[in-house]
C-alpha positions as CSV (number, residue, x, y, z in Angstrom):
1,X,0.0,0.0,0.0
2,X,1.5,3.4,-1.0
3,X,2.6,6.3,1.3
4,X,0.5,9.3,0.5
5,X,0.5,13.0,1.3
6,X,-3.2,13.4,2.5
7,X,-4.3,17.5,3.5
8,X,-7.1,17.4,5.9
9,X,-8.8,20.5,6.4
10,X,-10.3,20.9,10.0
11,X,-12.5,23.3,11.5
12,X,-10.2,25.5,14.6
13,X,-11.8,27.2,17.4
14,X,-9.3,29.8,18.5
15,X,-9.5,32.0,21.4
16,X,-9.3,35.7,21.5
17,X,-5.5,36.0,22.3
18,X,-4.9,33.0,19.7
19,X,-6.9,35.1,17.2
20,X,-4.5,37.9,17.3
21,X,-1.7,35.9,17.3
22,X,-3.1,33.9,14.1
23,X,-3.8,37.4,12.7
24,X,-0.2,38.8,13.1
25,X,1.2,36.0,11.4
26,X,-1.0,35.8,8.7
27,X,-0.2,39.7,8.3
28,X,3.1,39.3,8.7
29,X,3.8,36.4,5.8
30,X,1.5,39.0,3.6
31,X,4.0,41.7,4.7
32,X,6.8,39.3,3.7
33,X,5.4,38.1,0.3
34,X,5.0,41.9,-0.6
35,X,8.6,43.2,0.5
36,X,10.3,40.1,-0.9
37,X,8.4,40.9,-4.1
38,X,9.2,44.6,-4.5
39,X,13.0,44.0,-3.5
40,X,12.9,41.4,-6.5
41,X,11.9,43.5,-8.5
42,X,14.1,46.3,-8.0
43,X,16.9,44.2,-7.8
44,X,16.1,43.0,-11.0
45,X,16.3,46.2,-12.6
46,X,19.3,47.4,-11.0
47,X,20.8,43.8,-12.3
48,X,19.0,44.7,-16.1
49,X,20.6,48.3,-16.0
50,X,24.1,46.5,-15.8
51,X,23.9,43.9,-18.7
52,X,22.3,41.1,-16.3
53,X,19.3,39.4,-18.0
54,X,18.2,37.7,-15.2
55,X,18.6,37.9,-11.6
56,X,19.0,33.9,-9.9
57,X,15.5,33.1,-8.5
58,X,16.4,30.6,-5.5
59,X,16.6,29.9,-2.0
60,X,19.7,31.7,-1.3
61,X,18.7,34.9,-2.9
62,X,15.4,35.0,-0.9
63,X,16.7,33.9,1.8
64,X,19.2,36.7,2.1
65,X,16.5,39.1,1.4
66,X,14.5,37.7,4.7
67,X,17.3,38.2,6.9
68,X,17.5,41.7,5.7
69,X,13.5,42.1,6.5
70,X,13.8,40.9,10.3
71,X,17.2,42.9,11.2
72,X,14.9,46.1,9.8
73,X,11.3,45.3,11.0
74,X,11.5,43.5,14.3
75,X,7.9,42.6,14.5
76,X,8.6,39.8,12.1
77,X,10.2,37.9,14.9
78,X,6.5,37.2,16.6
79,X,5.9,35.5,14.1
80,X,7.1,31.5,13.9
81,X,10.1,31.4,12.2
82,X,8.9,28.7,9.3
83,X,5.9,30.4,8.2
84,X,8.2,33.2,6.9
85,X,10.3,30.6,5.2
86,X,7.4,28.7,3.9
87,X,6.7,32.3,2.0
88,X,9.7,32.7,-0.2
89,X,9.4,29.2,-0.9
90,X,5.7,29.9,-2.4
91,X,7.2,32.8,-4.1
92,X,9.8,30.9,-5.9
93,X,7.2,28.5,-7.2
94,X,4.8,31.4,-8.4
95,X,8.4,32.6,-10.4
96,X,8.9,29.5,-11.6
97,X,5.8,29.3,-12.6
98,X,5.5,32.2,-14.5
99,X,9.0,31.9,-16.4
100,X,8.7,27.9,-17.4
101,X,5.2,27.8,-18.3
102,X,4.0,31.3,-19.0
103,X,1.2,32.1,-16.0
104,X,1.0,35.0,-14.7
105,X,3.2,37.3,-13.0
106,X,3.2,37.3,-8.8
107,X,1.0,40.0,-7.5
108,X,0.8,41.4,-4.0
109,X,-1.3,40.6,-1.5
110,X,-4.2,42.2,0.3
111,X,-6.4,42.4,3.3
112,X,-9.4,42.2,0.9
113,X,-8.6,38.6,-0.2
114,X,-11.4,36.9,1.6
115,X,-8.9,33.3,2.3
116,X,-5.6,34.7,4.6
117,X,-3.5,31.6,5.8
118,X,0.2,30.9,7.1
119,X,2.2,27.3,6.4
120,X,3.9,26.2,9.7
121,X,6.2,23.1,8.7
122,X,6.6,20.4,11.3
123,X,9.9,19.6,13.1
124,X,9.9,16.0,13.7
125,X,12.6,15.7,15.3
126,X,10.8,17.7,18.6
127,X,7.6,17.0,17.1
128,X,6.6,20.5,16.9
129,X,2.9,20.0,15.6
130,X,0.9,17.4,17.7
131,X,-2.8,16.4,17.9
132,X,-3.9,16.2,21.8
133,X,-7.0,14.9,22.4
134,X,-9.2,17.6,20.6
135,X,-6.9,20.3,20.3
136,X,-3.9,20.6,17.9
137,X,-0.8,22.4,19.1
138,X,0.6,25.2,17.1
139,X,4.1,26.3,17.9
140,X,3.6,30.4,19.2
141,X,0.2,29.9,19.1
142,X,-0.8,26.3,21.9
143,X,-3.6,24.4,22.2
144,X,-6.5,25.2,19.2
145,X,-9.2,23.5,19.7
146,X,-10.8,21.7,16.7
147,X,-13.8,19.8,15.5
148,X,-13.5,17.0,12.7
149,X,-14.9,13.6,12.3
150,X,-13.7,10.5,13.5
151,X,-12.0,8.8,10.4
152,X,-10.1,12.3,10.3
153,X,-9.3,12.3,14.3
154,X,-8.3,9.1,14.3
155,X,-5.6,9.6,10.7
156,X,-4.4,12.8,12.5
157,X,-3.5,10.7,15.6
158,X,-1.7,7.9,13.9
159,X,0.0,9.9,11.0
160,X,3.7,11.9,10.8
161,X,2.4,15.5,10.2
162,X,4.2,17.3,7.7
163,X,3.0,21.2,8.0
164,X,-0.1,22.7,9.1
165,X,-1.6,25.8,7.3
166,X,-3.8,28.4,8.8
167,X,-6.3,29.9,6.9
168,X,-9.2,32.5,8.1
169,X,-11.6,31.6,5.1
170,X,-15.2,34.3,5.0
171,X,-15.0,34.7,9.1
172,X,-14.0,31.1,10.2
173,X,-10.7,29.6,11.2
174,X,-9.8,26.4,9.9
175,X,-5.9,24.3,9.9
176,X,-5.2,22.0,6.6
177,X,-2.9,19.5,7.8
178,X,-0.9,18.2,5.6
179,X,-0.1,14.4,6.6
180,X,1.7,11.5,5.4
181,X,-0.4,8.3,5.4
182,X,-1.1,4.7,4.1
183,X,-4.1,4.7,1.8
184,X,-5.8,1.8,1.4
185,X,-6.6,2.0,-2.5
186,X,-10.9,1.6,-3.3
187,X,-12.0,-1.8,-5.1
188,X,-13.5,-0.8,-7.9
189,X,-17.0,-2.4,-9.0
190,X,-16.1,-2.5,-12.9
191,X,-12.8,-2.9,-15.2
192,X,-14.4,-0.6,-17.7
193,X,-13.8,2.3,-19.1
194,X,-15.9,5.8,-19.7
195,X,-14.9,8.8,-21.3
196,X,-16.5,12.4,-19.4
197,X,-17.3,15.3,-21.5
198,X,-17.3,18.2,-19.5
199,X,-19.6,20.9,-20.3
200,X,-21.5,24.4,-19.3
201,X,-25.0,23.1,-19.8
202,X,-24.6,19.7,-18.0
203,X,-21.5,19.0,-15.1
204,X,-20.2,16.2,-17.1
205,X,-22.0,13.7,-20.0
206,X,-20.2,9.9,-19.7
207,X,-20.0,7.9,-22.4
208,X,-23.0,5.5,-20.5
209,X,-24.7,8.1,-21.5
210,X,-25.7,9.3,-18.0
211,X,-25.6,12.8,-17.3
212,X,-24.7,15.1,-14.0
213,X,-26.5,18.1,-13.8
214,X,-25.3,21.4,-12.4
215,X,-26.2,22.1,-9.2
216,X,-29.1,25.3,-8.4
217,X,-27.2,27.8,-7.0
218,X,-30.1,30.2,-7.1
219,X,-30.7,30.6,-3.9
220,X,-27.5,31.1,-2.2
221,X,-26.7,33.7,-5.1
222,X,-30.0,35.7,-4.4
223,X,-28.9,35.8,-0.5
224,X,-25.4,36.9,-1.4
225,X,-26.5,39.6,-3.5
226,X,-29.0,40.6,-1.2
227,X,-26.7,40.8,1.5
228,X,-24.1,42.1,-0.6
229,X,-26.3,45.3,-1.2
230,X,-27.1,45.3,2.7
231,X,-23.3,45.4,3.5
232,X,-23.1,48.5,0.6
233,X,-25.4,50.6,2.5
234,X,-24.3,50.4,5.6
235,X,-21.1,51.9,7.5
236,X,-18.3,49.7,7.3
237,X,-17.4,48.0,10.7
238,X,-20.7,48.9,12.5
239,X,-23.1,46.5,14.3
240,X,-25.5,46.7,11.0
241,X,-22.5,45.8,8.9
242,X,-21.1,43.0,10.9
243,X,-25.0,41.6,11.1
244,X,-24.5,41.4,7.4
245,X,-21.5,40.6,6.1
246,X,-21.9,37.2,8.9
247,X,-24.9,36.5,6.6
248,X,-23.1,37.0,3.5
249,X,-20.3,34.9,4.9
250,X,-22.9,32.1,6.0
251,X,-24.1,31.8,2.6
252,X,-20.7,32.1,0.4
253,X,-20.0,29.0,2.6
254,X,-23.0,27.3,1.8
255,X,-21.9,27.2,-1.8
256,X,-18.9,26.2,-1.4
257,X,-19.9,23.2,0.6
258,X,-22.3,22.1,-1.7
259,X,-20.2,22.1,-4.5
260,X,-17.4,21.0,-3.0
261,X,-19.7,17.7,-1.3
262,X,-21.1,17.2,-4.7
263,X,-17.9,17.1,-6.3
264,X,-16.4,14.5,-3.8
265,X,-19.4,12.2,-4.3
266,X,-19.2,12.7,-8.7
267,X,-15.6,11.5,-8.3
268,X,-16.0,9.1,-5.7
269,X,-18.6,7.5,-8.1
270,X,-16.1,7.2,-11.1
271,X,-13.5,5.8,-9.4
272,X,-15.2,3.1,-7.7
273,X,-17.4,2.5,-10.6
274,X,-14.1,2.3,-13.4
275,X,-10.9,1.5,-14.1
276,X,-9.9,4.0,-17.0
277,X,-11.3,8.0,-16.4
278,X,-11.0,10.1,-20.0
279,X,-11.0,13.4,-19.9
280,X,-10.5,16.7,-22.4
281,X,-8.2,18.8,-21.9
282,X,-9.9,22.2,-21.4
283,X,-8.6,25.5,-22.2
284,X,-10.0,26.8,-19.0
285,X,-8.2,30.3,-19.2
286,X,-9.2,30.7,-22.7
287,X,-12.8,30.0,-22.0
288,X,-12.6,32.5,-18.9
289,X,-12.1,35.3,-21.7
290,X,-15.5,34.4,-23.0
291,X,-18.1,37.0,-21.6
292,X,-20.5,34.3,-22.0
293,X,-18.6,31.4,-20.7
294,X,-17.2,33.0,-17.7
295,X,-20.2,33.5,-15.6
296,X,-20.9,29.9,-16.0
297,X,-16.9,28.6,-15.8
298,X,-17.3,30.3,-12.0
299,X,-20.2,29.0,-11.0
300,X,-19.1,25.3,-12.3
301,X,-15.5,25.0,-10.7
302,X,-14.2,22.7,-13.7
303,X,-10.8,22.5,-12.7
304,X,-11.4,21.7,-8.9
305,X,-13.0,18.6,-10.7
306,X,-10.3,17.8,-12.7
307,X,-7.5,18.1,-9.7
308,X,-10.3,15.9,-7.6
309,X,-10.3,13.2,-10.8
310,X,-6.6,13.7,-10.8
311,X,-5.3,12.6,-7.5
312,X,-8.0,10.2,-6.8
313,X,-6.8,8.2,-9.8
314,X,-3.1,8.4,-8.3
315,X,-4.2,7.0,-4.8
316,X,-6.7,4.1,-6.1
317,X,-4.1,2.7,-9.3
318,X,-6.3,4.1,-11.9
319,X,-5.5,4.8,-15.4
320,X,-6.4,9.0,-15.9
321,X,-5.8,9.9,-19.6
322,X,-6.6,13.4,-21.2
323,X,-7.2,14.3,-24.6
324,X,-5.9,16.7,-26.2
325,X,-8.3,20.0,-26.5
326,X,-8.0,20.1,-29.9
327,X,-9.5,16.8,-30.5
328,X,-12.7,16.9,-32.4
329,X,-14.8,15.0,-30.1
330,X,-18.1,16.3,-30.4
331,X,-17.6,16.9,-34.8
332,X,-16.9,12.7,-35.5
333,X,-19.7,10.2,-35.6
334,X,-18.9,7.4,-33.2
335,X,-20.2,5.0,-35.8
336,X,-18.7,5.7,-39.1
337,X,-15.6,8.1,-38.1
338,X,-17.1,11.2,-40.6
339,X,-16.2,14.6,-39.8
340,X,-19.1,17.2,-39.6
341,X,-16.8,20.5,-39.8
342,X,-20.1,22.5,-40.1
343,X,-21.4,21.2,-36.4
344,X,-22.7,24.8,-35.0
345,X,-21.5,25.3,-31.3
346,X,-25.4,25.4,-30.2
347,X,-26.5,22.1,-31.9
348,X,-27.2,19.6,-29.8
349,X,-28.2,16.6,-31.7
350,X,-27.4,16.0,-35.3
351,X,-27.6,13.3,-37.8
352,X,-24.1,11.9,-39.7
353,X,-25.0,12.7,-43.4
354,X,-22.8,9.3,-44.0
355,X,-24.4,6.5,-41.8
356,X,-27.3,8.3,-41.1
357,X,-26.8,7.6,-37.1
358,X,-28.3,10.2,-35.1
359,X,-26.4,11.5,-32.1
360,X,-26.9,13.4,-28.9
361,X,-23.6,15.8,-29.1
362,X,-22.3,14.9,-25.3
363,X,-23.1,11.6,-25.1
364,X,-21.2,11.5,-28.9
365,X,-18.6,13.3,-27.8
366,X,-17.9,11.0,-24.9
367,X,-17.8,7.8,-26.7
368,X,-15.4,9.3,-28.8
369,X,-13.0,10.8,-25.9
370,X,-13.5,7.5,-24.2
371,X,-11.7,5.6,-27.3
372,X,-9.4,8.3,-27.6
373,X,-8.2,7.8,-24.3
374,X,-8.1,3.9,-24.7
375,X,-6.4,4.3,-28.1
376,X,-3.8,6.8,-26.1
377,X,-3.6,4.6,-23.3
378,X,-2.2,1.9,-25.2
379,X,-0.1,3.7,-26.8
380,X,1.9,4.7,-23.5
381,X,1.7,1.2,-22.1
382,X,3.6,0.3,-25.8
383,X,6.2,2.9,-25.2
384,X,7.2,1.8,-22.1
């Protein structure tokens, strides 16, 4: 059975000292991230007005420039001494990022993000982070108390915690720890394979030809916008306000858990129902540039689905293959293989003017990612 890196995200109940201590460190590793930023930067240029093209992105750069950061700002030093670490180590990943595979460029960070957190990292040698009882002890901060359920309580207590990170998400306090585990991998109920077609209309159409709805947000979003225009007309940090924005809060969370809950069980179904999982690849920050898309791209949370798809497959042994975007799944007739180049984006059945077949466009498009997959599958299981 294979060691896995499990994050389980519990719900903390800090006091009010342990509230202000969880608030200066999550201001303080936003402090960091923005000085280490701007020094980058200017160092950068100072490096560019010399004949340097690039300035080394690492740890011993950043590291350097946090030394400087404590010597002048001694408030850093309430903070514990990891989290600060954990943030040029973020940092260079978001560089990295943005020079090998062309995402954006870091951006500083603000009090109006609605998710603030910290990264502690575990010293095992002293076993810094521990679970006892119900409350899990955070170096600076001591005992937090914390609700979970028992399969949860009882991984935390017999796994080697690797950090712990701290997040105040929409007024509540909650600790992902981040744990290294055996994982039992599911039995699955079928060797078979299905191909998903994910879509705007429907969640996902499989190549069964069952199909997952969306879910009916419409309440929660008529609550958030009328809260929304509650908190607008009212004065920012008075009783009125608070009253509000804790409603507002209540029902962003709402969502969130219900897509989130739905997701887990749409994936848990897959993977205990097949072997092989196809997917498209989707342009998903192309489709974001769509004013008609985009609405609906939010709402839906496609690639929290696909990460979901993705590790699951890891940790049960299942074979996850993706197709490449730019395969014409929905244009060729599962029968007959004939391209219909002229297949308008809001047709939803069509018949193939060569067999005459008649095809619902998802369900189509799903039996032909699903022996896309197979055919690529094979393919990689040749090469190796």
């Amino acid at each position: 059975m294979p060691l896995v890196n499990k994050g389980l995200r519990i719900r903390i109940y800090p006091n009010k000292d342990m509230r202000q201590e969880i608030e200066q460190n999550i201001g303080n590793a936003r402090f960091v991230w923005n000085q280490l930023l701007q020094t980058y930067r200017e160092t950068y240029q100072l490096f560019k007005d010399h004949g340097y093209t690039r300035l080394q992105c690492n740890m011993t750069t950043f590291n350097t420039m946090l030394n400087m950061l404590k010597t002048e700002y001694s408030f850093l030093g309430l903070s514990e001494s990891t989290s600060l670490q954990q943030v040029y180590r973020d940092l260079i990943q978001s560089f990295n990022k943005f020079f090998k595979y062309g995402a954006g460029y870091p951006c500083r960070k603000t009090k109006r993000n609605p998710k603030q957190s910290f990264r502690i990292q575990n010293n095992k040698s002293i076993n810094s982070i521990r679970v006892n009882g119900r409350y899990l002890y955070l170096p600076k901060i001591g005992d937090v108390k914390f609700r979970t359920s028992k399969e949860y309580l009882e991984l935390l207590k017999g796994s080697v915690i690797n950090n712990v990170t701290v997040c105040k998400e929409n007024g509540l306090y909650f600790a992902v720890v981040n744990i290294e585990t055996i994982h039992t991998p599911i039995q699955s109920m079928g060797d078979g394979a299905v191909g998903v077609d994910l879509g705007l209309k429907n969640l996902a159409t499989l190549s069964t030809g069952l199909k997952i709805v969306n879910l009916n947000f419409s309440q929660e979003e008529e609550r958030i916008q009328f809260y929304q225009q509650q908190m607008s007309r009212r004065k920012n940090g008075s009783r009125g306000f608070k009253e509000a924005q804790g409603k507002y809060w209540k029902w962003v969370n709402r969502k969130k858990n219900r897509k989130t809950d739905a997701y887990h069980r749409f994936t848990y179904y897959l993977i205990t129902h097949f072997s092989t999982i196809c997917l498209e690849k989707l342009n998903i920050r192309g489709m974001f540039q769509n004013d008609k898309w985009s609405p609906k791209l939010q709402r839906n949370g496609l690639y929290q689905l696909v990460e979901q798809l993705r590790y699951k497959c890891d940790w049960n042994k299942r074979d996850f293959v993706q197709v490449d975007r730019f395969y014409p799944s929905s244009q060729l007739c599962h029968e007959c293989g004939y391209q219909h180049h002229d297949l308008g984006i809001g047709v939803g059945v069509w018949v193939c003017p060569e067999c005459g077949s008649r095809h619902d466009r998802d369900v189509n498009a799903s039996l032909n990612i699903r022996d896309e997959g197979l055919r690529l599958l094979k393919e990689q299981k040749n090469d190796k």
